[in-house]
N, C-alpha and C positions, 0 to 999 in steps of 0.2 A: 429579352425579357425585362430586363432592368435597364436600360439603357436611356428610358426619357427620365425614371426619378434616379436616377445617376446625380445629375446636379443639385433637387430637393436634396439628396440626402446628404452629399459634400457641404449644402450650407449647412446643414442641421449637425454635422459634422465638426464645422469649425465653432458652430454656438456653445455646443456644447463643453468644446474644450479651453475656450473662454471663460466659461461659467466654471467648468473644475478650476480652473488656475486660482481663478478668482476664491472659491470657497477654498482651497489648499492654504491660501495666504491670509486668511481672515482667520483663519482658526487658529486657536492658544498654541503658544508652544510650549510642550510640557514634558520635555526632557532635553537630558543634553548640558547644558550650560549651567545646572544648579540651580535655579530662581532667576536666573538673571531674567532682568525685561517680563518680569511678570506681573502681577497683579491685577488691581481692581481699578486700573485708571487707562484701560482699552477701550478702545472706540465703541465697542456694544455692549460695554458692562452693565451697564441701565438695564436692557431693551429686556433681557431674560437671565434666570437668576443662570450662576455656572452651569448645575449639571442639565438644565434644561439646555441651554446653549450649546451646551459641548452634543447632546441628543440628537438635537437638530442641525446642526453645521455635520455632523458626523453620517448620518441618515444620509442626505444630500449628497452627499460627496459620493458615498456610496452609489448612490443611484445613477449619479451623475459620470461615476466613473464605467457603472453595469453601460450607460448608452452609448458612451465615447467607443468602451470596446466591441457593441453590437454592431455600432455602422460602421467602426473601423475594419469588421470583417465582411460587411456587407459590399463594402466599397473594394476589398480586397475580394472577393467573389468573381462583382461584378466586373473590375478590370482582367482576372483570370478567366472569363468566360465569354469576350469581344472577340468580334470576326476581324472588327481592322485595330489593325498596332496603331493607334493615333495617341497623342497624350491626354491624361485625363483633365488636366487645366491648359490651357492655351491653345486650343482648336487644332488645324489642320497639323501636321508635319511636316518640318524644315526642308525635306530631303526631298531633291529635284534629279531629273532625269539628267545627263550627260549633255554639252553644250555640243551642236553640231560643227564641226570647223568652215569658216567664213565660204572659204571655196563650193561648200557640197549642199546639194538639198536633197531634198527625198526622191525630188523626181528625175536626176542626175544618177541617181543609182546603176539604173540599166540602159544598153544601149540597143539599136538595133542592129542586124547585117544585113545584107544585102538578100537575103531570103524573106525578110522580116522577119523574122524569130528574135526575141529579145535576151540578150544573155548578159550574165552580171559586168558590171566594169569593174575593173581593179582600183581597189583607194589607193592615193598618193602615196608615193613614200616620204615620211618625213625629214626635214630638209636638218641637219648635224648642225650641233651650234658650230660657231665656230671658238677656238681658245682665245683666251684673250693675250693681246699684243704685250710682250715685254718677258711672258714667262719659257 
């Protein structure tokens, strides 16, 4: 169902929580420390007077924060409701079938008898290290 705006919505995702950081650190800080590092010589003090500014950086952030947590669940939905276990950034998955040993292939499997009936071979058994010399 969701699965092709899967990545729309991953980027829309990370936009957004670029943009909260961004508005988190632009805004006054107004407690904490007693006045320190405050006043009227910040980087937007011009652009709108205080409580206008604090309104709209405030607003924002809000909204900003309402979308980060809608596609944070949407994307949490959509990876709870996939048919294949795959990762949701980096494509395929790591995990490969078992290496056949050099000796055997598939079609070494079974043998025949002298009936023709083909019946399973027995796999090798494998060969003991041996210990090492001096112990």
């Amino acid at each position: 169902m969701l699965g092709a705006l899967v990545p729309v919505i991953l980027i829309v995702h990370g936009i957004v929580a670029l943009f909260l950081v961004g508005m988190i650190l632009v805004q006054k800080n107004e407690g904490g420390m007693g006045g320190l590092g405050g006043g009227a010589s910040g980087g937007m003090a011009g652009f709108l007077s205080g409580r206008a500014q604090s309104n709209l950086l405030t607003k924002a952030t809000k909204w900003l924060a309402v979308g980060f947590f809608c596609t944070s669940l949407v994307l949490a939905y959509a990876d709870s409701h996939r048919a294949k276990r795959e990762p949701l950034v980096g494509g395929a998955s790591t995990t490969s079938a078992p290496a056949v040993p050099t000796g055997e292939t598939g079609s070494e499997t079974t043998g025949t008898t002298d009936s023709g009936t083909s019946t399973p071979v027995e796999p090798a058994t494998p060969v003991e290290p041996a210990a090492p010399s001096g112990q």
